[in-house]
N, C-alpha and C positions, 0 to 999 in steps of 0.2 A: 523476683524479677532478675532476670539476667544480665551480664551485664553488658551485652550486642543490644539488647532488649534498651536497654537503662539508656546507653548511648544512642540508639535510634530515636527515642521521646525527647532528648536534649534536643536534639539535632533538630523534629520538628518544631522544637518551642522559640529556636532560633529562628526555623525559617518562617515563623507564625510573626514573630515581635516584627521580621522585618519586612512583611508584608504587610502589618498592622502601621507599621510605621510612613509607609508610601498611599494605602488608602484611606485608612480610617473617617481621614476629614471629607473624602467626597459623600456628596447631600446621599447619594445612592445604596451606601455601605451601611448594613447595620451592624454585622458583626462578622468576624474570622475567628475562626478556632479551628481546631484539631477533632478528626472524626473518623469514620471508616466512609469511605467509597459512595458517593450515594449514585454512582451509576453501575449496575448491576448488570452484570453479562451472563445472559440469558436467562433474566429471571429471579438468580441468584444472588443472594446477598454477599459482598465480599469483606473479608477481614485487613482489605488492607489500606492502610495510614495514609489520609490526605490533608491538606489545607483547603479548607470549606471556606469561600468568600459569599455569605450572606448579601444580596441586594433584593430593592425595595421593587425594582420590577424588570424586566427580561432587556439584557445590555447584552451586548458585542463584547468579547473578551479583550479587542483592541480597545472599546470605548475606554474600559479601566487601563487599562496597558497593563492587561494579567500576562505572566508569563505560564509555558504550560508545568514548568516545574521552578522550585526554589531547589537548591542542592540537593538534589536528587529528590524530593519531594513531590508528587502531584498536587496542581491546585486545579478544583471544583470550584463551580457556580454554580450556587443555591438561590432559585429568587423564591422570595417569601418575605410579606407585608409583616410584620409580628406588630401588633397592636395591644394596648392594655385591654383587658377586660374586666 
């Protein structure tokens, strides 16, 4: 791993903790991690590094008070119920 590489994974794990840190507790939130892009332009999958905020069903990015980046990071809205089975 490089080490532009090595620093840019820090850097998202920072802006993950402190995002993790301001929603976690809302009823809505299941989980935040680190991912590639799930919005794809034009079909295509992209390789590049976001902040995925997992909720339980379809919010307004005001409701959360999502910003649209953490230091230089994008943050996505994933909605998806995940249940045991």
């Amino acid at each position: 791993m490089s080490q532009a590489n090595s620093e840019s994974w820090r850097q998202a794990r920072r802006a993950r903790d402190e995002l993790a840190d301001q929603l976690l507790d809302h009823p809505d939130v299941s989980l935040i991690d680190i991912g590639y892009d799930p919005d794809r332009k034009g079909g295509e999958a992209t390789e590049r590094i976001v902040l995925r905020v997992h909720v339980r069903r379809s919010l307004d990015r005001e409701a959360l008070g999502l910003p649209e980046e953490i230091d230089g990071i994008p943050v996505r809205v994933v909605v998806a119920d995940y249940r045991l089975e």
